[in-house]
C-alpha positions as CSV (number, residue, x, y, z in Angstrom):
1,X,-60.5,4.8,-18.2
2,X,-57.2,2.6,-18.5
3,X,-56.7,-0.5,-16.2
4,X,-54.0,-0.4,-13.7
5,X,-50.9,-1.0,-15.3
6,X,-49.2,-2.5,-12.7
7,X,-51.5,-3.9,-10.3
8,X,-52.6,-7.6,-10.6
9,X,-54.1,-10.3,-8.9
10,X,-51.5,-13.0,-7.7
11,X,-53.1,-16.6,-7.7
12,X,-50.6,-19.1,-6.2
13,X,-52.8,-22.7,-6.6
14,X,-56.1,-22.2,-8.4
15,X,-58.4,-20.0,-6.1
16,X,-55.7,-18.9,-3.8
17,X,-55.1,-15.4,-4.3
18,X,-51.4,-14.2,-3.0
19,X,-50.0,-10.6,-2.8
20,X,-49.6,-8.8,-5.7
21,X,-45.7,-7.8,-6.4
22,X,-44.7,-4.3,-6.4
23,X,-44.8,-2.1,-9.6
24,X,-40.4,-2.6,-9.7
25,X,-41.3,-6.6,-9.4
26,X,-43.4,-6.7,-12.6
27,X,-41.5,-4.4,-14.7
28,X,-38.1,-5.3,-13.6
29,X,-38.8,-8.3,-14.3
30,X,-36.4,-9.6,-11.7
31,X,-39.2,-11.6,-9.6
32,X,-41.3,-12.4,-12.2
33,X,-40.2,-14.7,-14.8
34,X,-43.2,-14.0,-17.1
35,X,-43.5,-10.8,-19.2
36,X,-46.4,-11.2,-22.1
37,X,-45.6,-7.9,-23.5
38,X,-41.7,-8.3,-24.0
39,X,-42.4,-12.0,-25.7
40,X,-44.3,-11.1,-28.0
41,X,-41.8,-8.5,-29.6
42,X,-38.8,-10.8,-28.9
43,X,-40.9,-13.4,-30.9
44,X,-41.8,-11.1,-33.5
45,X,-37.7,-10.0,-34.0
46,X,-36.9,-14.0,-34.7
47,X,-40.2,-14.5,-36.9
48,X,-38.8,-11.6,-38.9
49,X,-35.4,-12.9,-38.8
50,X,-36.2,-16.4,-39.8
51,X,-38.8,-15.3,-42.2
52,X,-36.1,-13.8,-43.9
53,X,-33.5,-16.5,-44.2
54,X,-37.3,-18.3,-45.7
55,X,-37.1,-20.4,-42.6
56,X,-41.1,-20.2,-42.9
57,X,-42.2,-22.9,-40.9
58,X,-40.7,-21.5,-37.6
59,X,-41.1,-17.6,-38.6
60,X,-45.3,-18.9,-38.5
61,X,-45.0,-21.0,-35.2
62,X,-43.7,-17.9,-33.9
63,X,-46.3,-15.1,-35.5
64,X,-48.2,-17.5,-33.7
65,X,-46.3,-16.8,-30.2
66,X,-46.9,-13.2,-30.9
67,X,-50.4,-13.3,-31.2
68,X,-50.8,-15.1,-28.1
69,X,-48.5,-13.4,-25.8
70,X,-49.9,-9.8,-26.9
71,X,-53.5,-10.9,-26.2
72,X,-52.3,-12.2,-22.9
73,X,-50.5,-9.1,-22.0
74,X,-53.5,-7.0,-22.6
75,X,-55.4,-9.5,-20.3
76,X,-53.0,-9.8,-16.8
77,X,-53.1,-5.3,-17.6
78,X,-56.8,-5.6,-17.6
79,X,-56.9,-7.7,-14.3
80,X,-56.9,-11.3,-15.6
81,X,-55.2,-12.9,-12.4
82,X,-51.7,-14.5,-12.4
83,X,-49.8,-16.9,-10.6
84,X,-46.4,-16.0,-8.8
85,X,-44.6,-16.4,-11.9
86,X,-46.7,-13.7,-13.6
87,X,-48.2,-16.0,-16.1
88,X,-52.4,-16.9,-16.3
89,X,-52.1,-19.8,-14.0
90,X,-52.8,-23.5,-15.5
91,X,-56.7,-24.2,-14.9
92,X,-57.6,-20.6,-15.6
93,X,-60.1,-20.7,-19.0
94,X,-57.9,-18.1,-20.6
95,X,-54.7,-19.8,-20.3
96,X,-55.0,-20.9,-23.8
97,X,-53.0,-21.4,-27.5
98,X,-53.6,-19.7,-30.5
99,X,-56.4,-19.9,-32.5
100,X,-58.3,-21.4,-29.3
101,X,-57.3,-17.8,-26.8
102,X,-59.0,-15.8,-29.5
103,X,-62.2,-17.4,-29.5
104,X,-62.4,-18.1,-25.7
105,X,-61.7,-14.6,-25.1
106,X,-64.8,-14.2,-27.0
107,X,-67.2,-16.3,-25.5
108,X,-65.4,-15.8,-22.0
109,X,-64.8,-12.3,-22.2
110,X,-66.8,-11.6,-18.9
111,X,-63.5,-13.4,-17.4
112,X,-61.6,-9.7,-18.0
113,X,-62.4,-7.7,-15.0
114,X,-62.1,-4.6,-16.8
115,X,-63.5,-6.0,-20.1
116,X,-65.0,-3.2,-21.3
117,X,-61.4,-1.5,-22.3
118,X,-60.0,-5.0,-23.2
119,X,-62.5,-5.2,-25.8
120,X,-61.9,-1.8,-27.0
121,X,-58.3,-3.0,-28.1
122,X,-59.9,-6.4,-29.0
123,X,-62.0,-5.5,-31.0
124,X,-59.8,-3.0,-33.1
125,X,-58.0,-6.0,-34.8
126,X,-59.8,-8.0,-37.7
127,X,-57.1,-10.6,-38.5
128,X,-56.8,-12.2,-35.5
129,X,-58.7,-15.2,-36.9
130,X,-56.3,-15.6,-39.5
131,X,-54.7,-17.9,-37.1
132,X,-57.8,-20.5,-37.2
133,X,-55.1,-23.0,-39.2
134,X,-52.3,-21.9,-37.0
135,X,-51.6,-24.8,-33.8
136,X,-48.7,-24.4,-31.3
137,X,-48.4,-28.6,-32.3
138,X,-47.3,-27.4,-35.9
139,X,-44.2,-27.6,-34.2
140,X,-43.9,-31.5,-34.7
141,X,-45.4,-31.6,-38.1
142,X,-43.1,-32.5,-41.1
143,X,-42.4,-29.6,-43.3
144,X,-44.3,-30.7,-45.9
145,X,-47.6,-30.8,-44.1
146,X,-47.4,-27.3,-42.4
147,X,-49.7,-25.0,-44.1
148,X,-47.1,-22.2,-45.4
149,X,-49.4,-20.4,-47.6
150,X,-51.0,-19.6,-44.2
151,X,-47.9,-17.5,-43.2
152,X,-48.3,-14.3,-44.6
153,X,-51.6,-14.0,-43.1
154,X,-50.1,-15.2,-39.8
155,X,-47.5,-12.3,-40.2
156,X,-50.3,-9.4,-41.0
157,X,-52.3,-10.6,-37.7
158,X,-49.0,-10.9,-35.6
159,X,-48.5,-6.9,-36.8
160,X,-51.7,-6.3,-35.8
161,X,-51.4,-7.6,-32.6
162,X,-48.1,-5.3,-31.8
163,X,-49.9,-2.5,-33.2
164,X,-52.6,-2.9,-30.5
165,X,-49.8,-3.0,-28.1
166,X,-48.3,0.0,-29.1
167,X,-52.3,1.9,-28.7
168,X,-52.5,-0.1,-25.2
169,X,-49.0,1.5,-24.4
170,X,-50.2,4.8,-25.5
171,X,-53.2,4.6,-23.5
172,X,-51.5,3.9,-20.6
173,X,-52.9,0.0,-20.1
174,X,-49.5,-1.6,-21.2
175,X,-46.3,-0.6,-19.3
């Protein structure tokens, strides 16, 4: 029923598969530099934190990081392929921002070799699309033309996310 935790599909250039690292690679983290799963919490910590010194505008660039990097951590655990660093290499149709990964993880959800339990933890979180007026480019916008009203939302689907980590964990699909 879960996916294999550890084991993923290495692409080096797009179509070029490469040896998968060892179980101690991926979660030491040591060889590879990407780590969906420990982002998005590190993210969420600083959202939290800057949410509270009413720094909104990058506590909601960051809920924003939190969405994405949980989604993609369920994806490499459910065999979406990765590149040496351990990230969805550039090219690949789910290496994509927030609101954009949401939706093409819909449409392209035959992309997830095991995407029958992906959507099982997909499909358990309803605010996800709360982050249709979120863009990673909010980050060159003037304050005054962010849309900060849009941040508690971004905040309750961010939570969501981790929450579907922590089931994933407990179900033995996340390390």
């Amino acid at each position: 029923m879960a996916c294999k935790t550890q084991q993923v599909t290495m692409m080096s250039t797009p179509g070029a598969a490469v040896s998968p690292p060892s179980i101690a690679q991926i979660g030491g983290g040591a060889t590879v530099q990407v780590q969906y799963a420990q982002a998005a919490r590190r993210h969420m910590v600083d959202a939290e934190a800057l949410r509270g010194s009413n720094r909104l505008a990058n506590a909601g660039q960051l809920y924003g990081f939190v969405a994405e990097c949980g989604l993609k951590a369920l994806l490499v655990a459910c065999g979406v392929p990765v590149d040496p660093n351990g990230g969805i290499p550039q090219g690949h149709k789910l290496r994509q921002h927030m609101p954009n990964l949401h939706g093409r993880i819909a449409v392209a959800g035959s992309l997830i070799p095991n995407g029958s339990l992906a959507s099982q933890f997909i499909t358990s979180m309803s605010h996800t699309s709360k982050f249709s007026d979120w863009s990673v480019d909010h980050r060159y916008w003037s304050d005054s033309t962010l849309p900060l009203t849009s941040v508690p939302n971004w905040r309750l689907a961010a939570q969501e996310v981790l929450e579907m980590m922590d089931k994933a964990k407990e179900a033995g699909v996340l390390a």
